[in-house]
C-alpha positions in Angstrom: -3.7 -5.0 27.0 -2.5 -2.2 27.6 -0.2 0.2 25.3 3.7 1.2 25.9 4.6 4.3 25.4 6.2 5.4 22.1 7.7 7.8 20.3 7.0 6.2 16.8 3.7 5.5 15.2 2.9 3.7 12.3 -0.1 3.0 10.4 -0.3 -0.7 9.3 -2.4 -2.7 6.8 -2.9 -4.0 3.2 -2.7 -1.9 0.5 -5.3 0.4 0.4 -6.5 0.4 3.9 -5.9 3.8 4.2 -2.3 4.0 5.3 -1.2 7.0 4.2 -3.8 9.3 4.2 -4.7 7.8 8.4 -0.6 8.4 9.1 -1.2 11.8 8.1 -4.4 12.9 10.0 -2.6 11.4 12.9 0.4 13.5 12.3 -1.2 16.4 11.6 -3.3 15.8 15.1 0.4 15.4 16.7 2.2 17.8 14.8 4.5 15.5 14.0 6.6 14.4 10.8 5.0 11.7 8.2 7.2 9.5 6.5 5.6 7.2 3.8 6.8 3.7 3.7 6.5 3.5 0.2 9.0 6.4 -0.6 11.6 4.6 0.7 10.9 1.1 -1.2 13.9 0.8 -3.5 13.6 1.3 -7.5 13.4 -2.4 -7.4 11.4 -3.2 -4.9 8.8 -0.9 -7.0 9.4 -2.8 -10.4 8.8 -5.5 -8.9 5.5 -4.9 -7.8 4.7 -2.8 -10.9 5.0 -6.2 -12.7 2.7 -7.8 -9.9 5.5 -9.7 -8.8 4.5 -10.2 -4.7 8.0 -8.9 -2.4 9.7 -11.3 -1.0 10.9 -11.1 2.9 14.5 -10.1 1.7 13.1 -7.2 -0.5 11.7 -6.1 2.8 14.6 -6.3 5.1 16.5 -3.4 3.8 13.8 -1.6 3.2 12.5 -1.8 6.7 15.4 -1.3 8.4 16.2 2.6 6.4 12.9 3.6 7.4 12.9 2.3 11.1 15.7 4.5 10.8 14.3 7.4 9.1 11.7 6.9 11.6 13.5 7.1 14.7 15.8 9.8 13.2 12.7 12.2 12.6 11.2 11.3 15.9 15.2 12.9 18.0 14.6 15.9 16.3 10.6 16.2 16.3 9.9 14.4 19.5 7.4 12.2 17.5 7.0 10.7 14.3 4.1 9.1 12.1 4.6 6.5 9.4 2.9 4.5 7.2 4.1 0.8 6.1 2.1 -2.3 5.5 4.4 -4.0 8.3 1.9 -7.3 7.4 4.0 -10.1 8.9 4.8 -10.0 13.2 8.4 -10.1 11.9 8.3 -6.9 10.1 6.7 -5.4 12.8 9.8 -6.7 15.2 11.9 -5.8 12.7 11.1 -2.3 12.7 11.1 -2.1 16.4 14.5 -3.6 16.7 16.0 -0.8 13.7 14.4 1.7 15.9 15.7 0.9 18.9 12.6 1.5 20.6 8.7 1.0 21.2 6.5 1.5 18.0 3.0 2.1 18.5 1.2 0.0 15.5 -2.4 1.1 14.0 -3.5 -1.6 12.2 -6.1 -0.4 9.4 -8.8 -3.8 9.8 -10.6 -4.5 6.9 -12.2 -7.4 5.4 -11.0 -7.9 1.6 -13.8 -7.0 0.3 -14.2 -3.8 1.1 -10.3 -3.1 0.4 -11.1 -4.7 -3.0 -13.3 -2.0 -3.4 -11.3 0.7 -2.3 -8.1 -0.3 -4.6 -10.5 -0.8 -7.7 -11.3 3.0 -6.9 -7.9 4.1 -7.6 -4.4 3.9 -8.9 -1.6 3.2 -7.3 1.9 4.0 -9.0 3.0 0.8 -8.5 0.3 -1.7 -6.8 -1.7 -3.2 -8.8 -5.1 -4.9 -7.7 -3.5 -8.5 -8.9 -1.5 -8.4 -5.3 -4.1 -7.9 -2.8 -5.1 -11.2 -2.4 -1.2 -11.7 -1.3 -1.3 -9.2 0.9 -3.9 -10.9 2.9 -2.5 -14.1 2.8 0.3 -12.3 3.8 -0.8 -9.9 6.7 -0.5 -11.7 9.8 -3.1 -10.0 12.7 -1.1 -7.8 15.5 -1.3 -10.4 18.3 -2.5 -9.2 22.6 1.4 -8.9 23.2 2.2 -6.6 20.6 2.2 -2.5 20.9 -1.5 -1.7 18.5 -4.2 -0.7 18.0 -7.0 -2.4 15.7 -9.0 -0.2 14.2 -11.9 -0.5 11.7 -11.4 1.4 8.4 -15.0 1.6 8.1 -14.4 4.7 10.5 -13.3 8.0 9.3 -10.0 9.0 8.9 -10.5 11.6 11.4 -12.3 9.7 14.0 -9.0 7.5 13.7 -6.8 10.2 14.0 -8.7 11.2 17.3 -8.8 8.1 18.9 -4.7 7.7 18.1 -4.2 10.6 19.7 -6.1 9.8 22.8 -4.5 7.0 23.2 -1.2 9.0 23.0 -1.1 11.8 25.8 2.3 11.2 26.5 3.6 12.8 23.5 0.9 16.2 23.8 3.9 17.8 25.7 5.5 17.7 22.1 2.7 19.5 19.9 3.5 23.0 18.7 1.4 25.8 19.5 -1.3 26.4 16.9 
């Protein structure tokens, strides 16, 4: 398989896998913009999962779509942009790509649900409770060989992520800042 160039990366997985904090090594190691996924869930999209209600494909669509768009937006003016969404289902994922208008490079966060069990017991989410894991993994639907990822296991460091996304990525070094 081999990996088309983008301009927009995201760092996919269940909750807990480590989203967040591996979107933001990565941008960090591109100098680029992060955009969390979650801050642009709508107020109801977040009660909704405060009362462990599971989303729903159209509580997603919208969502999705502003930040494909926030996305692609941050990548015209930085050159590059890092995100973090769960993007579980292959139609999210094509969902996003077709909002942006261009190639996303997905990092899927793989991990069994044990150890994600774990991880989510360990802390407190504003607004995902541990009740919804399980449906995220009957959910999450594995990026398949004709898709734009990378698996990775979250058993590795954030950093050690972080440096093999940007390996993979050398097309978008002519965008890093001087340090």
């Amino acid at each position: 398989m081999s990996l088309v160039p983008a301009r927009i990366i995201i760092a996919m997985g269940v909750a807990s896998s480590g989203k967040s904090v591996t979107g933001k090594s990565i941008a960090r190691r591109l100098h680029a913009p992060f955009l969390d996924g979650d801050t642009y869930h709508p107020v109801a999209n977040k009660e909704k999962m405060r009362a462990g209600i599971p989303l729903v494909d159209d509580d997603r669509w919208p969502w999705l779509s502003t930040l494909a768009h926030a996305l692609r937006d941050a990548a015209d003016t930085k050159g590059v942009a890092v995100g973090a969404c769960s993007a579980l289902k292959r139609s999210y994922r094509d969902h996003l790509v077709k909002e942006a208008g261009e190639p996303i490079l997905f990092v899927f966060l793989d991990g069994s649900e044990e150890l994600i069990a774990s991880r989510m017991a360990a802390r407190n989410h504003e607004y995902m409770p541990s009740a919804l894991l399980g449906s995220q993994f009957a959910t999450l639907e594995v990026p398949q060989p004709d898709e734009n990822f990378v698996a990775v296991p979250v058993t590795l460091s954030v950093e050690a992520i972080a440096d093999r996304v940007a390996k993979l990525v050398p097309h978008l070094k002519s965008f890093k800042r001087k340090q």
